[in-house]
Every structure is written in C-alpha cells, then in structure tokens.
N, C-alpha and C positions, 0 to 999 in steps of 0.2 A: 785774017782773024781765025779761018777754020785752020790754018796750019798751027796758028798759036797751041790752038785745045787739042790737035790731034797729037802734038808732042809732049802734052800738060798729062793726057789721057796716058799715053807711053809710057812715061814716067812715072806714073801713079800704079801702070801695073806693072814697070820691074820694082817698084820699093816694098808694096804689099802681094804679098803672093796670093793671102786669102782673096782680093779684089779678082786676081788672075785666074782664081779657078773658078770664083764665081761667072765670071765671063764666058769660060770655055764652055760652061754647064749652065746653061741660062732657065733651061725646063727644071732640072733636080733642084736646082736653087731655091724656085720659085715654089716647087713641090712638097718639099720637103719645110719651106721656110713655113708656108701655111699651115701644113700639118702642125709642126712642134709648135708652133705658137696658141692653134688647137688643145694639142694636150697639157700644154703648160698649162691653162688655167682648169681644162677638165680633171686632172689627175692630181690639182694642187703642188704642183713642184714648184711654188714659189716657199711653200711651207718646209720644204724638203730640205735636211738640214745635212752638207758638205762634209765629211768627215777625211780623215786620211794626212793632217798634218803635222810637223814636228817642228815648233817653233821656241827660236830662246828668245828670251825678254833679261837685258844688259840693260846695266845702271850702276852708279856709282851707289852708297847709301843716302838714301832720301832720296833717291833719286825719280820713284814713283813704277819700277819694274813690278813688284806685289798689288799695287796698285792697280795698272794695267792690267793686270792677271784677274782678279778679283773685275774689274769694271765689266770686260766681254766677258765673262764666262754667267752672269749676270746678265745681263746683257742676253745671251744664249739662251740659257733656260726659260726665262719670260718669254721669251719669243719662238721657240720651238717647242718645246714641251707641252705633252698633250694634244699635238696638232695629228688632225687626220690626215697620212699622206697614201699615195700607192704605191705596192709593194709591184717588182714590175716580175717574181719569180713567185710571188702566188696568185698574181691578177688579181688581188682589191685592196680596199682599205684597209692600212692597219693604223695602230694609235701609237705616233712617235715619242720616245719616252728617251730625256737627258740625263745621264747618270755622271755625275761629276765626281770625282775622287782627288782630293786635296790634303796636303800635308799643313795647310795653316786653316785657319775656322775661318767658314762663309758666315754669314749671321742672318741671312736676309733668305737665302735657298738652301735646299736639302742635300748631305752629300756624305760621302762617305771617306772616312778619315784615313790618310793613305800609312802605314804601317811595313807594306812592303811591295817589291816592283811584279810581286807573283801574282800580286792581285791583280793586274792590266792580263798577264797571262789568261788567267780564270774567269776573266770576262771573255777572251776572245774566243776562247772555247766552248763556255756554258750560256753566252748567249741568244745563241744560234737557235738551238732549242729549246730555252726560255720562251723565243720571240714565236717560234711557229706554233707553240701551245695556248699564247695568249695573245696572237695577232698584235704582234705590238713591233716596232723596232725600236731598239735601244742603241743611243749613238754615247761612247763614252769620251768624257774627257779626263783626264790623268794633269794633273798640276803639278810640281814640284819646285816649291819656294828654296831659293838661296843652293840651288842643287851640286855646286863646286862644292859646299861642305857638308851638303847631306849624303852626298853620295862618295865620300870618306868614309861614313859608317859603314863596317865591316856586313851589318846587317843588312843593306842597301845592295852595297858591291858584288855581295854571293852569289843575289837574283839576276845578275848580269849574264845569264847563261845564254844555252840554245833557243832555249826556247820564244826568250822575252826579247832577244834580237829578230827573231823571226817575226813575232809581233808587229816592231817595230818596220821591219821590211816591209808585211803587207797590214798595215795598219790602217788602209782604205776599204779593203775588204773586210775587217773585221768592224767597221764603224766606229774607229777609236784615232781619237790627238791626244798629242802630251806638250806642253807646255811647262818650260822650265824656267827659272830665271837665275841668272849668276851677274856677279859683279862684272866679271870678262869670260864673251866668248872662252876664249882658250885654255881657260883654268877648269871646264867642265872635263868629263870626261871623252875620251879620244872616242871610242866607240858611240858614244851619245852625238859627238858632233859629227862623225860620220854621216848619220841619217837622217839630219838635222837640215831642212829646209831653207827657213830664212830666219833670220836674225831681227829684232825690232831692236832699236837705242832708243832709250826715254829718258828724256828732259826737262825736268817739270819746276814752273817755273811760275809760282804762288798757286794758283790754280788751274794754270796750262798745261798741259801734257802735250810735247809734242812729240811723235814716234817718227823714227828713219826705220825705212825696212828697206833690209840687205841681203843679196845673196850670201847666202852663208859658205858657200868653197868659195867663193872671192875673201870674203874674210880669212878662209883658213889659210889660205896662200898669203896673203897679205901680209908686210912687215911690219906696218904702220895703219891700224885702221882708218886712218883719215886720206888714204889715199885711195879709198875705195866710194863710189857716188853711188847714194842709198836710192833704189829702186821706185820709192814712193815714200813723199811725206807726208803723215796728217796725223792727225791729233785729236784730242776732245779736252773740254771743259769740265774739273773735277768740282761735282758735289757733293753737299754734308752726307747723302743716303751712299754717296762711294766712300767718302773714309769711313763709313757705319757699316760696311757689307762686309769686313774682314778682321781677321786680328791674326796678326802674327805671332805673337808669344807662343803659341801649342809650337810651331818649328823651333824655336829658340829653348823651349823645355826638353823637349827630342834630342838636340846637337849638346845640349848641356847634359841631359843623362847617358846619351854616350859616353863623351868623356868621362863622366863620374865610374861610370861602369869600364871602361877601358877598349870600350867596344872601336874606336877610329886609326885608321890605318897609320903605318910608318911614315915618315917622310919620305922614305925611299919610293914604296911603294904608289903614294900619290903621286909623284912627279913621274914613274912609270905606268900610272893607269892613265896621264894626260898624252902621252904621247910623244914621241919627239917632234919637237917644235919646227921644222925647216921650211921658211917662207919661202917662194916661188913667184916673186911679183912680174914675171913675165905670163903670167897666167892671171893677171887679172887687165882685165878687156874691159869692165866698168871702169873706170876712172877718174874721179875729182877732175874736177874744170882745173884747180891748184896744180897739180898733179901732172897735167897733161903740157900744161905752160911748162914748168917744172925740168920736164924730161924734153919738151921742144930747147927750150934753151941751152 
C-alpha cells in the first residue's frame, strides 16, 4: 500500500511543478502562504480590481458579442468602483475609480463616449498624476463594438501609431483593457490581433449565453477554428436589466456617417491593414478532441 502512494506522490510531483517547489521549500511556503493570506484581507486585495488585458468578443449577428461586452463591464463598475484598495508605491489607501470608455451607450453606468483611440493614449499618461493628486487609482476599460468596421474609418486607423501600440504593450502598467468585438477573429486588424490575449465565442441561445474562451495565437495559426479546444467554458443567464444596460445604434450612426462623409478605407487597403492570412496548424497544440481523432487516423 505505502508503495501504491509513494508512486501516486511521484507522479503528482513530476505533472505539477508548483506541488514540486512547494515540497522543496516547505518553510517559504508555509511563510509566505500565512503572510499573503494576512494581507489579503488587511490591505483589501479582494477589492483590487486586475487590469492589463486585451480581449475579442466573436459572434455571428445576434449572436450576443455586445451583449457580453455591456454585461461585465457592468458587472465591473458596481463591483469595483469606489472601493477602498492599497496602493503598494504610496503605502495606503486610495479610492479605486472605473472609468469606461465605449463606442456604443451603456444606459445603466457612467462612461465616456469613445471618439478616437488617442483617447486610451491620454489616459495612460495623464492618469498617473491625476491618481497621486487625488489618492485615487483609475483602472480603464476601452470597449470597441463591431471593431473590423469601426476600425476601417480612416479616423480610427490614423491613431494606430507609436504611441497607442505601446499602450497596448504595457497596458497592465498603465491600468487599462480594451475589449473589442468582431464578427471574425481575423477580420480585425493584424496589429490588434497581435496583442490580443484570448478570444471569447458567444452563443446565445434565448436567454443563454454561452462563452468559449481561446487562446487567441492558436486561433491566428489555426485554418479552421473548430479545430482549436476553447480553454474554459461558461456562460451566464441574460436578463431584462442586460438588454436595458446598452444600445447600439450610437456605433451604427458612427460607421453610417463615415460613409456619408467618405471617411473608410479602400478595399485594398483593409485587406492590407488585416494582414496576410497564412495558417500554421502545426502550431496549434490545443486541439479539438474532433481534431485530434481526425489527424490519428
């Protein structure tokens, strides 16, 4: 019997490595585990709200992609905003403040109406000093509904500079996510997908929503998304106060007075600001259960 465990034990520590250092290091484990459990609740980092990612939200139409957008960021602000957290490079308290910026109307939260991508720039730089004047930290979120055709407008595409890719590079440091949503991954733009995290697909299904979240270079490599196996499934149950927290029309007035105005790129030019397309499905190491039968056979 004790050989059974002592091989179950072995086993357990070549598959998980964290198990394995925690063994090596039995005193810092235990040292260290008490401590942060201490200041987790002294210093409120349960209030402390995660910033630094770049996520697309994929759907067909009606699919419920805006939807999802509009629920957590929702979602976000009632539950972070105005929370007291610690600042750990002034040692105390400041007052956590959510500043959202969206190109479609929230109805339910406060936010500010996105217009152009220099605006995420001008946060990252002027809020620094905003925060250490007012003991406050400000975590931003950046939204962009339907972004394969918003980010056609000439207006949109200009702000794609140095600057706002740098942004986008250290955008944990500066307390800012952007959140976009396209019909297809690959239809956004190349450099957007670039520094683009994970992918959520939503499914919505009367009042189901279900999300697949994927790594997104498996997708870009990918010829076929379906032969990619989505990271974590889960979902929520949509209510009357989520189809009441948004309205799309302000994007759809936006992409329509572009065109009015002439303002959206060539066709040439879209199909060169996506990138060229060459999948590499030897590079994806997720794989569909489908997929995997698929290629054994």
């Amino acid at each position: 019997m004790y050989l059974i465990y002592g091989f179950v034990f072995v086993v357990l520590l070549i598959m998980f490595p964290a198990l394995r250092i925690a063994v090596l290091h039995p005193f810092k484990t235990i040292y260290y585990g008490v401590k942060d459990t201490y200041l987790y609740f002294k210093q409120h980092k349960y209030d402390y709200l995660k910033m630094g990612d770049m996520t697309s939200y994929n759907a067909h139409f009606g699919g419920g992609k805006t939807l999802t957008m509009a629920h957590f960021a929702v979602l976000m602000f009632n539950r972070f905003n105005n929370k007291k957290v610690w600042c750990r490079d002034r040692k105390k308290f400041v007052t956590q403040k959510v500043h959202i910026i969206s190109n479609f109307d929230l109805k339910t939260i406060p936010y500010e109406p996105l217009v152009s991508l220099s605006q995420a720039v001008c946060c990252a730089y002027r809020n620094k000093k905003i925060d250490y004047q007012n003991d406050t930290r400000t975590c931003v979120l950046v939204m962009i509904d339907e972004a394969s055709s918003q980010l056609n407008s000439r207006s949109f595409k200009t702000n794609i500079d140095a600057d706002f890719l740098n942004v986008l590079v250290t955008c944990r440091h500066y307390h800012i996510s952007m959140w976009y949503s396209s019909q297809k991954f690959k239809l956004t733009d190349a450099l957007m997908r670039a520094v683009t995290q994970k992918c959520v697909w939503c499914q919505k299904t009367w009042r189901f929503l279900v999300l697949k979240n994927y790594d997104a270079d498996e997708l870009e490599y990918a010829s076929d998304p379906s032969m990619v196996k989505p990271r974590k499934t889960y979902g929520f149950f949509v209510t009357d106060a989520d189809y009441g927290a948004y309205d799309t029309l302000a994007t759809v007035d936006r992409l329509k007075k572009s065109v009015d105005e002439n303002d959206m790129m060539s066709e040439k030019e879209i199909l060169e600001m996506r990138g060229m397309m060459n999948p590499d499905n030897d590079a994806v190491t997720n794989r569909s259960l489908r997929h995997k039968l698929r290629k054994r056979r």
